[in-house]
N, C-alpha and C positions, 0 to 999 in steps of 0.2 A: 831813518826812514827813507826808501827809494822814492827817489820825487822823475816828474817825465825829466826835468833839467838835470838829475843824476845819470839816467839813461842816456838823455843826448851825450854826456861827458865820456860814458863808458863807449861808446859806438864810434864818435868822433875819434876819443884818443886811440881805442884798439884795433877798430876792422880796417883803419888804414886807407886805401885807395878799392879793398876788397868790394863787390857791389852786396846788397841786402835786399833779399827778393824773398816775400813771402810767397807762398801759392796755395789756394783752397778753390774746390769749387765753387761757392757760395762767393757775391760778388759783395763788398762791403757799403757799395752806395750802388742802387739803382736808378734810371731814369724811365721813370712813364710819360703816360699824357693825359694831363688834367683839364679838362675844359678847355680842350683845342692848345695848351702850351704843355712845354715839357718840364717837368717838377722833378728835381733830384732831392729823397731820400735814404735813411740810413735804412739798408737790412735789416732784418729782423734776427732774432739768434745768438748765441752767449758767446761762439767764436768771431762775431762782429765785434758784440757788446767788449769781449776783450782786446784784439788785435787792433780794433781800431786808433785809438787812443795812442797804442806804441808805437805804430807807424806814422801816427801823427807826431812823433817824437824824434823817429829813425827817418826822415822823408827819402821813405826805401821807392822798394816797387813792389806793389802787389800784383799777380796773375792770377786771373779768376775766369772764369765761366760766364761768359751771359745772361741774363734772363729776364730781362723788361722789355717792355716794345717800343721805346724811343734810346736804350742802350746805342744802337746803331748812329743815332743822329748827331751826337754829340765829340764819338772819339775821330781820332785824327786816320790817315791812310792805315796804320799801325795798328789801331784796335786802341789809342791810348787817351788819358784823358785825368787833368786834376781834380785829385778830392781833398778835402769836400769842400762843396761849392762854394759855401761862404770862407772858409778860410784854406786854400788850399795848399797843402802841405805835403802830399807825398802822389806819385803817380799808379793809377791803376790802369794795367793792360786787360783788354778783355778777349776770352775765347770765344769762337761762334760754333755752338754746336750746333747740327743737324737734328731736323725732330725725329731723326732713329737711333741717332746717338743720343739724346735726350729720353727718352724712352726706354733704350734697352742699357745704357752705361750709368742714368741716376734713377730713375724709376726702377728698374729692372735689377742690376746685380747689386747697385748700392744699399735701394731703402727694400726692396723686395728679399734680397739674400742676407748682405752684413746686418743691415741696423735689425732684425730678429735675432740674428742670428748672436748678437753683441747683449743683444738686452733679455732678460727673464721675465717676460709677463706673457706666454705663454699661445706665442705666434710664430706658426711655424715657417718657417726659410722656404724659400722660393726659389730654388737652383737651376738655369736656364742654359745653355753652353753658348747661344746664340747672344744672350744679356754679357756673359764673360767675356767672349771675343768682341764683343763692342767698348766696354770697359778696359780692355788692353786696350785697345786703340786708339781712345779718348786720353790712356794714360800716356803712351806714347804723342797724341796730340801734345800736351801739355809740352813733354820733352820736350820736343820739336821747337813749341816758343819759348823757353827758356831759354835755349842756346841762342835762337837770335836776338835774344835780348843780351846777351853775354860774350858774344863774339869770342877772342882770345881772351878777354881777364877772366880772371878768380873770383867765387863769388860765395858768399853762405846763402845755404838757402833752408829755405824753414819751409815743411810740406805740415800742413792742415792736414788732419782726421784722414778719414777712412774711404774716401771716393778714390785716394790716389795710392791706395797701397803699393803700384807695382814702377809707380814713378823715379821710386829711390834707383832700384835697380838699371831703369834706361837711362838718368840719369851717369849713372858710374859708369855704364858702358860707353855711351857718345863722348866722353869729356872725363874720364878716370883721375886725372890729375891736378885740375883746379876747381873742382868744387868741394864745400864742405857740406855736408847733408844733414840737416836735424828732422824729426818728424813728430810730432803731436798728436795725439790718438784723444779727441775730443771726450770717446764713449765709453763704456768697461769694456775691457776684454773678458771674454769669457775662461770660463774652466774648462777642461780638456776633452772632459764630455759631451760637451753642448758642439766647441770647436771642431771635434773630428770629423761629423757628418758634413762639414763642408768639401766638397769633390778638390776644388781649387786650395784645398790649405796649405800646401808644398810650396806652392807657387807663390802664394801672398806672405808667406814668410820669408821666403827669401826676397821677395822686392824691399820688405818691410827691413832684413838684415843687412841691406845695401848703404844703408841710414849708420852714419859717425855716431848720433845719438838718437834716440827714441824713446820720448816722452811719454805717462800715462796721467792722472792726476792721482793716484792714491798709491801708495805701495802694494796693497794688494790687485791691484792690475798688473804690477810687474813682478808679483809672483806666479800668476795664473799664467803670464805670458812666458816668464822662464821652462813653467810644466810643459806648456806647449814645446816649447824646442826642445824640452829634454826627452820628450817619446814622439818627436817627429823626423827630426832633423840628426845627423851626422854634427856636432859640434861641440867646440869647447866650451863648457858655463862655468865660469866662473862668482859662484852666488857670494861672493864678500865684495867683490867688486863690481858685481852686478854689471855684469858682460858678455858677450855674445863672442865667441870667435868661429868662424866660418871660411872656408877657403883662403885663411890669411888675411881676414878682414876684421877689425874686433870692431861690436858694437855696441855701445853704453846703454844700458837701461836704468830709468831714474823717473821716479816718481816728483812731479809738480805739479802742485794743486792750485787749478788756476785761480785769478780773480777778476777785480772791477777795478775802476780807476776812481776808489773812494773820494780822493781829496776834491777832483771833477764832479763827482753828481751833490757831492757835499754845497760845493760850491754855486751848485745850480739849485737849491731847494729855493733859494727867497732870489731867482731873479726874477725881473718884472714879467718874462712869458709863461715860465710856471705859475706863479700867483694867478693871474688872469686864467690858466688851463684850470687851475684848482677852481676858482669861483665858475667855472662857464661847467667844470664836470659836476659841481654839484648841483647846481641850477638845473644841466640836463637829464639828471638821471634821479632828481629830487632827493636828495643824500641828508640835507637840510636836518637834525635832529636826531640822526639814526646813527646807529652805530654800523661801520662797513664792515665787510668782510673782504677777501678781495684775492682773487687767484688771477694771474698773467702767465699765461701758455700759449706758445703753439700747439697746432688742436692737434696731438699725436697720441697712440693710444698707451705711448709709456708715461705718460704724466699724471694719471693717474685724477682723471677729470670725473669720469664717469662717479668713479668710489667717493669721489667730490660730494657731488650731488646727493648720493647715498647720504654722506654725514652731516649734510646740511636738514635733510629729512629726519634724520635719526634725533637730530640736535632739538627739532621743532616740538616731534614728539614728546620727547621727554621734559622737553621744556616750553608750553605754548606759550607762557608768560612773555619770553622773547618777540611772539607777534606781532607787528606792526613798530617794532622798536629798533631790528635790524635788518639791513640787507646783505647777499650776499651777490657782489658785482662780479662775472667771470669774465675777462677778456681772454677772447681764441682765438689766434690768428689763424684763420685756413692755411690747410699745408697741402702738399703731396694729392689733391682730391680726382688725380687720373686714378690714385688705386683704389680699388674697392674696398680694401678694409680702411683707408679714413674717412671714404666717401662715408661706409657703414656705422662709422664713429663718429663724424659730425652727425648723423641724423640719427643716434642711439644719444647721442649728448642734448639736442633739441627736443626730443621725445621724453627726456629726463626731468627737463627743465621745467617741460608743459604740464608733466604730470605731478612734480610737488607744488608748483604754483597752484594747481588746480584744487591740488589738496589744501593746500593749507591758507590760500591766500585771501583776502576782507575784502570787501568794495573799494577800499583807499587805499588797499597795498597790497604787493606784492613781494614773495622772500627772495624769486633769483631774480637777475638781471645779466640776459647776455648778453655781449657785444661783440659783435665780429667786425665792425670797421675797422681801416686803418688809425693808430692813432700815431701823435709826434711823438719823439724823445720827452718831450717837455711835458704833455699830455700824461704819460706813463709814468714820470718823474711825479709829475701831481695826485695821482692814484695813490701811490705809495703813500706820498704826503699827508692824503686825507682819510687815508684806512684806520682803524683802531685794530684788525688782523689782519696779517697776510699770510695765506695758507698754499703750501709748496707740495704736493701729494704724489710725487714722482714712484713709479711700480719700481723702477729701477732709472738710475741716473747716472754718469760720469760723477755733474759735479752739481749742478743746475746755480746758473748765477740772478735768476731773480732773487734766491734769498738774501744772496748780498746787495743786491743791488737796494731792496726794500732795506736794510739794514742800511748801507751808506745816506740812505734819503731822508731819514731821521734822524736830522739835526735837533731834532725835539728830546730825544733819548727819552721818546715815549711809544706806543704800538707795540704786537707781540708778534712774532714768527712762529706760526704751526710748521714744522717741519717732517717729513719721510726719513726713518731708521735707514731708508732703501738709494738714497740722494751721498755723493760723495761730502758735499757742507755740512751733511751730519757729523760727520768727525771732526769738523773743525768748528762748529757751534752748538756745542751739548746745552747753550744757555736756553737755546729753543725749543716748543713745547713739541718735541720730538714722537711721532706716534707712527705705528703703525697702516698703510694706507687699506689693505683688505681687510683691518677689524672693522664692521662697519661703529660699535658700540666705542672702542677706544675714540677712534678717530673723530664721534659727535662728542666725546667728553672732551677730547682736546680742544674740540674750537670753542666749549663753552670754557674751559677753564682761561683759555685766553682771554674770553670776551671779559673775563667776573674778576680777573685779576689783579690784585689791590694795584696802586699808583706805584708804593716803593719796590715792590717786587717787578714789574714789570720795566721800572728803570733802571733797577740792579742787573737783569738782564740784561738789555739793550744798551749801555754803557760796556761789560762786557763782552759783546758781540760787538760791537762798534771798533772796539780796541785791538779786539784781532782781525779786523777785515781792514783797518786802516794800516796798521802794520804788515800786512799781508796782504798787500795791493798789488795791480797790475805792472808796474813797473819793475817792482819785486820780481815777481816772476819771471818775466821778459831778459831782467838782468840776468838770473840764475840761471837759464837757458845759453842766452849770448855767453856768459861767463865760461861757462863747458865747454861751447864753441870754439872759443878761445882756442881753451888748452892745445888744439889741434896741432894747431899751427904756431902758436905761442907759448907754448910751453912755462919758458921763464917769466912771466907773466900773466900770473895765475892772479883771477882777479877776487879780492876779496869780499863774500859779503856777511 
């Protein structure tokens, strides 16, 4: 089993003197101001929830994006600054974008163009020339700090998801001969159909084949992405070897499916701040007697919230006897609410809420419970803890890692996982009560059948679900990544896992 002291072993004895720089735009600890002082928190987000942890491992460098309003107060002339606060372990440099860059390069060709354009639920792309050419620019920002953080030496660098598609490519032009490039593609890739109506797809393929390697989480992302090069691009594919050759450049494609840092959250279910988060959420939210339900999203509309509510209603119906017996607690984190469709979607989700409550709710209870505050890692951890379901209803997903994450935090090897056919964790935990999110009928049988499910079946699952997510942990992954990296340069030193 890959443990983080595995990973420090492999980084220590291989990368050598080489530097280790992640880069995503999403920054992995933000600073605000709370009551007149400044409070550094973790991100919200599964490419946090995972990358964290390993560079807490690798005490690399992160390059990230700004986005807090005491960000600035904290780092040094440089933009720099250690995380995390209580123990800190590796450095994060931050970028300062402009609110037109902000706007037109994340707002605009990011979540307005790719993230529809990536996901199937049924929102169409938002293609801007003015959002593009902001987005080069930001990409090329990026470049720009890499290099001075890198001067003459050699360095692997590890690009995050989809904001920075065209990075690989200004990368290899500024500095050709000492960096090594891997890249991670957080979201699905689409099929070739959905892909070609993009104006820009020449363009983001070749930044993207600029990349040594280029990660997806499932194997069928990196056959949709092959099709793509295969009726776009001028190149060699090599599908046994799953490779990209282009102007003399060959590129690896390999599917890794991410995870969580199971043995970490395992280890946090009984410390003393969770217990006290558990007794204080159920006191607040009066949980006391009931059985939970319990969904954690960012409020976006591939997750599959809405259809939520739908089978929470369908569930009551058919079964009123449940009344007054369970809740169903949804926490959503606001996201993205410059745009109008999630502005459209938190208040389509609020309108949802009000209306089965109204339907179906006593003088002394209520079925939904929403909660839009921030809450802690610990908070979130205790949720899990105290659920008897947790239901995961993604329209279309990469990977979605709250299901593992709910899975690592039952130390109890008790609770059930409602999960999406439509979520990449469906293939890796069939033991979960796997459903459909647009049936609205499926989708209310599944969260009853989890709720009604005997003791030993419920444990015969979540023991198997526990045993592949612990084995197929975050280090895991990381290693298998770095491992490939390797090869590059090392050749004779192919690392085993």
């Amino acid at each position: 089993m890959w443990t983080k002291e595995n990973l420090q072993d492999l980084i220590r004895d291989k990368l050598g003197d080489y530097l280790f720089i992640v880069v995503s735009n999403r920054e992995p600890y933000e600073h605000v101001f709370h009551r007149g002082k400044i409070v550094c928190r973790r991100s919200a987000g599964g490419l946090v929830t995972a990358l964290d942890p390993v560079m807490q491992a690798c005490h690399g460098l992160w390059i990230a994006a700004a986005s807090a309003d005491a960000d600035h107060k904290v780092t040094d002339a440089s933009g720099k600054v250690m995380v995390p606060e209580e123990n800190p372990s590796y450095t994060l440099k931050r970028i300062w974008l402009t609110k037109e860059e902000e706007e037109q390069y994340y707002y605009g060709f990011s979540n307005e163009a790719l993230w529809p354009l990536c996901h199937m639920v049924f929102q169409r792309p938002e293609f801007r020339q003015e959002d593009w050419d902001c987005y080069a620019q930001v990409n090329r920002k990026f470049a720009n700090a890499i290099l001075e953080e890198i001067g003459d030496r050699k360095a692997f660098i590890w690009i995050q998801d989809y904001h920075l598609c065209l990075l690989p490519k200004y990368l290899k032009e500024m500095a050709p001969n000492q960096l090594i490039l891997a890249q991670f593609w957080h979201i699905p890739w689409p099929n070739y159909e959905a892909f070609r109506i993009c104006p820009q797809r020449r363009e983001i393929l070749d930044g993207l084949l600029a990349n040594d390697l280029l990660g997806f989480h499932i194997r069928y992302h990196c056959h949709n992405f092959l099709d793509v090069i295969d009726r776009e691009l001028e190149s060699k594919i090599d599908r046994e070897k799953f490779s990209v050759t282009r102007a003399e450049h060959e590129t690896l494609i390999r599917p890794y499916p991410i995870s969580i840092d199971f043995q970490g959250i395992d280890q946090d279910v009984n410390s003393p701040p969770v217990v006290n988060a558990h007794k204080n959420l159920i006191d607040e939210f009066d949980l006391a007697g009931k059985k939970v339900i319990l969904g954690i999203d960012r409020m976006d509309y591939t997750k599959g919230i809405p259809e939520r509510i739908l089978a929470i209603d369908q569930m009551l119906e058919q079964h009123p006897e449940l009344k007054e017996k369970v809740v169903f607690l949804q926490k959503g984190v606001l996201s993205r609410l410059h745009l109008a469709q999630y502005k459209d979607l938190n208040d389509r989700v609020q309108a949802s809420v009000e209306q089965v409550n109204w339907k179906h709710s006593t003088t002394k209870w209520k079925p939904i419970i929403l909660v839009k505050r921030h809450m802690t890692q610990e908070e979130i951890i205790a949720l899990y803890r105290l659920c008897d379901v947790c239901v995961v209803s993604s329209l279309h997903d990469g990977m979605n890692l709250v299901a593992k994450e709910f899975i690592a935090s039952r130390h109890d090897e008790d609770g059930c996982l409602v999960l999406s056919h439509f979520t990449g964790s469906a293939r890796e935990l069939p033991d979960a009560v796997l459903i459909n999110p647009y049936d609205r009928v499926e989708f209310g049988n599944g969260i009853y059948k989890a709720l009604t499910m005997n003791d030993a079946e419920r444990k015969k699952r979540m023991v198997k679900m526990r045993a592949a997510i612990s084995s197929n942990n975050i280090f895991r992954w990381a290693a298998k990544v770095i491992s490939e990296l390797l090869k590059f340069e090392f050749k004779e030193q192919v690392v085993a896992l």
